[in-house]
N, C-alpha and C positions, 0 to 999 in steps of 0.2 A: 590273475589278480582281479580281473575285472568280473563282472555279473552280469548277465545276460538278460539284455530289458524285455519288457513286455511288448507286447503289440498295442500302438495308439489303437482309438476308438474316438471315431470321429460323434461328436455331440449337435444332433439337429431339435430345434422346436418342437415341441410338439403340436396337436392342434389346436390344444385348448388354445395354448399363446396366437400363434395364429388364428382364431375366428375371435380370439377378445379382441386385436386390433382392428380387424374387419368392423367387427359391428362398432366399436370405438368412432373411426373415421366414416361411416355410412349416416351414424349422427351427426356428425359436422355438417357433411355434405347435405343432408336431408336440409337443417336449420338454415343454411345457408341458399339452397335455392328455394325453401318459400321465401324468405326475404328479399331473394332474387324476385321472383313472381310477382310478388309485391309492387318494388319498385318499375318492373317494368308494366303491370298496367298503370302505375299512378305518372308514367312518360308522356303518355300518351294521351290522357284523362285532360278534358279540354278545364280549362282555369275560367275561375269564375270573375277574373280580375284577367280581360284581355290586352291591357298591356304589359302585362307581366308573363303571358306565354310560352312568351320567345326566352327568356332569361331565365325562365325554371324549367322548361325543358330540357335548355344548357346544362345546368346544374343538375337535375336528373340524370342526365346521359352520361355525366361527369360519374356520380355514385354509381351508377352501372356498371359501368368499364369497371371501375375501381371492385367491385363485388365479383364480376367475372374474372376477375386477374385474381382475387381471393382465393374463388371456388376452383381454379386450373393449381394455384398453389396447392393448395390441399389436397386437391385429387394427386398430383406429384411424390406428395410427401408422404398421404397415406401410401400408395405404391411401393414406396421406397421402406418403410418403416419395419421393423421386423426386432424382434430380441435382441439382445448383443451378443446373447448367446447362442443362436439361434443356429446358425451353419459356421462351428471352427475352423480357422484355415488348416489342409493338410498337415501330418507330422510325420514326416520321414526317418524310420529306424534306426539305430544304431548302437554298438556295443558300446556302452557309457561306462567307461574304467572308473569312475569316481570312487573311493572310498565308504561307506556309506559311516556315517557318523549321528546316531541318538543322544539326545543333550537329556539331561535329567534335571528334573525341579525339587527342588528342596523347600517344600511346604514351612517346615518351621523358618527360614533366612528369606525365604520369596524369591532365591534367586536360583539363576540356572547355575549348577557348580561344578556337572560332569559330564561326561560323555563315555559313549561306549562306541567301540569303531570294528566296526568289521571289515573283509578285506576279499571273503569271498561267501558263500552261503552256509559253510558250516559253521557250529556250534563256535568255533576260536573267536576269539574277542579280547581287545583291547580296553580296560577304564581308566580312564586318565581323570582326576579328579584335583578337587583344592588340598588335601590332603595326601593319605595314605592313596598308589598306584595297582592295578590288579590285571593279573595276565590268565586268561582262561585258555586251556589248548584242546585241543579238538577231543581228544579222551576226556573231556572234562578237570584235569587234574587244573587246581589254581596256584598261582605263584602271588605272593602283596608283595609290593617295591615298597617300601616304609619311609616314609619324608619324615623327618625335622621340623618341627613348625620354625624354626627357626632359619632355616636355608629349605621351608620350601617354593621360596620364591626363585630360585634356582631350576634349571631345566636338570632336567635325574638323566645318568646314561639311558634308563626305560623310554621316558618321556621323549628323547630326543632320537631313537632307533624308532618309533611310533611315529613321531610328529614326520619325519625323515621319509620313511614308507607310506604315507599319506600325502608328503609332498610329492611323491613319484607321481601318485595317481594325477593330482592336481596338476602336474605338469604336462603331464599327455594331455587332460583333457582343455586345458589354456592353448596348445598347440594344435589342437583339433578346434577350438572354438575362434582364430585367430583365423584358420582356415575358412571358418564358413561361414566368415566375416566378410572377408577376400573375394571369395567366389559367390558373396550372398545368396546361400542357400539357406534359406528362413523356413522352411523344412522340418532342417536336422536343428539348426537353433531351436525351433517349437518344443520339437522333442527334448531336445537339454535341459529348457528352463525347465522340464517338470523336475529337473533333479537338481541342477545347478545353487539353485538358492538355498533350498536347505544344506545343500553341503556348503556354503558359504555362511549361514549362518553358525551352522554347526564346528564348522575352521575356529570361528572368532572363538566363540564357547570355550572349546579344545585348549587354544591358545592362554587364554586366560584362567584355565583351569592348572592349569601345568605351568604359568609363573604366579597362582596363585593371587591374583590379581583383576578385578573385573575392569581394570584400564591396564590391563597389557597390552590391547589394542583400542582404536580410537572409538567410542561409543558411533560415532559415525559410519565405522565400516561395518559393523552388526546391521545386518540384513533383517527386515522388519517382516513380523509374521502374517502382517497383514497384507504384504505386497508379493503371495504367491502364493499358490496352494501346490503340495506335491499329489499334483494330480494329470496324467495324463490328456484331460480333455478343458483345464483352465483357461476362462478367457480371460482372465491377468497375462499370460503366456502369450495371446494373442495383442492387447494392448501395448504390451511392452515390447515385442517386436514391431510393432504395425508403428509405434517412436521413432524404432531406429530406423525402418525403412523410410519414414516423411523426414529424417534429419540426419543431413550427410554428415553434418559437423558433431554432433553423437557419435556417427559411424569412425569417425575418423577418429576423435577420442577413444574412443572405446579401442581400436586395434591398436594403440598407440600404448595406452594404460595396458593394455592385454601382455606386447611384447616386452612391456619395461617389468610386470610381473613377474612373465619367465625367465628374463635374467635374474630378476633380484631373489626368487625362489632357489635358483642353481645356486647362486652363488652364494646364499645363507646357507643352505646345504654344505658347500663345499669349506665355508669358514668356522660354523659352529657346530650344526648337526651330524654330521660323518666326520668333523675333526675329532679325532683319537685324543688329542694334547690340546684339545681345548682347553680354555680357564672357566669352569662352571659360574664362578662371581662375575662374569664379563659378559654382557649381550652383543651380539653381534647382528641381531634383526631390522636395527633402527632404518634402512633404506627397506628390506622389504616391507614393513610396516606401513609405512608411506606409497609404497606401491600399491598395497592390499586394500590401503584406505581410498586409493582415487581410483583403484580398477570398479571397489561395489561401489562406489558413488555414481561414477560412470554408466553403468550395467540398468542399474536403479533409478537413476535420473536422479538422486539426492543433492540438496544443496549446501555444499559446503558450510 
């Protein structure tokens, strides 16, 4: 079920970036010890007003100090200073079961209204939309699941075998990321986020495609596009871990939100989605809902 990730690729500076900061901070320092120079022959320079000598010398020596404690700062700071992109921390491999789920934009509405879900690398595909539902199978041949605009705010036997089979995925990978939470191996998390957020945003999409509704989840748990790229070598990936490692009380949340997750995913599963004798008029989501909203708030650092 799962798909076989790529190999990271670690992202270093190049040298342009590197000798633009060099020469950057060489300026500093340059401006900064003639002013140096300056002030120290004018230390020294006898005063043409001898009683005052003694008291501007003071004061001179006083701006000295003060300009060398400058010029060591800078020299510090340039040393230290470099891209933020510049050397990614490592990403450690691993088979990421997720789902892979493409949301579609609808140019005339402006809104995102579907999704297309795949499950391993062949041609089969799932589209769960606001409308009419579509099943592709590996021969190509299509099946449409036909909604009612009237009840298609209702989950469809299709929709909820789909949504179901996608929760499988999600659940492994909540139980694997719960894991390397535990053992903080920030690593394989690096490697996650490249995938993690789009399949979270892509969930909410999903969700709200299939009750036909763009608040069938909370506009809060929609994962923002601008706070990820699905890219194996992202320093947002790197930010966003490098939170949860300076904040235990994140860490803590977050495995917290993580574990209340996979129970509330089983067990919407085992009430509504795999129940046979469901009542399609009855939602049965509203605790994982509430889960899924403070797990990405969590994950994301969003504020309530």
């Amino acid at each position: 079920m799962g798909r076989k990730s790529p190999t990271p690729e670690i992202y270093k500076g190049g040298p342009k970036a590197a000798f633009c900061i060099f020469i950057c901070n060489l300026g500093v320092r340059l401006r900064i010890f003639i002013i140096l120079m300056g002030l120290s022959q004018r230390v020294w320079e006898p005063s043409q007003y001898s009683r005052h000598t003694t008291y501007e010398r003071a004061s001179r020596l006083k701006l000295l100090t003060a300009c060398l404690t400058l010029i060591l700062a800078v020299a510090a700071y340039g040393n230290n200073t470099a891209p933020a992109d510049a050397t990614l921390a490592p990403r450690v491999p691993f088979k990421v079961q997720l789902a892979r789920i493409n949301i579609a934009f609808d140019k005339e509405t402006s809104r995102y209204n579907m999704v297309k879900i795949n499950f391993d690398d062949t041609e089969a595909h799932s589209i769960i939309a606001r409308g009419d539902d579509m099943q592709v199978a590996r021969n190509g041949q299509v099946t449409v699941h036909r909604e009612h605009k009237n009840t298609a705010y209702m989950i469809s036997d299709f929709e909820a075998r789909t949504i179901s089979q996608v929760n499988r995925t999600f659940i492994t990978t909540l139980e694997e990321f719960e894991n390397i939470l535990k053992n903080q191996n920030w690593g394989r998390a690096l490697y996650l986020d490249s995938f993690f957020p789009r399949f979270l945003r892509g969930y909410h999409v999903m969700i709200c495609a299939a009750k036909d509704s763009p608040e069938a989840l909370p506009r809060g748990a929609l994962a923002r596009e601008e706070d990820y790229d699905a890219s194996l070598n992202s320093p947002k990936s790197d930010a966003r871990i490098k939170m949860w490692q300076t904040d235990k009380d994140r860490i803590m949340k977050l495995r917290i939100s993580t574990r209340e997750l996979i129970i509330q995913t089983k067990q919407w599963q085992k009430d509504e989605l795999n129940n046979s004798k469901r009542n399609p008029e009855l939602s049965y989501s509203g605790d994982f809902d509430r889960a899924f909203t403070s797990f990405v708030r969590n994950y994301f650092g969003y504020v309530p």
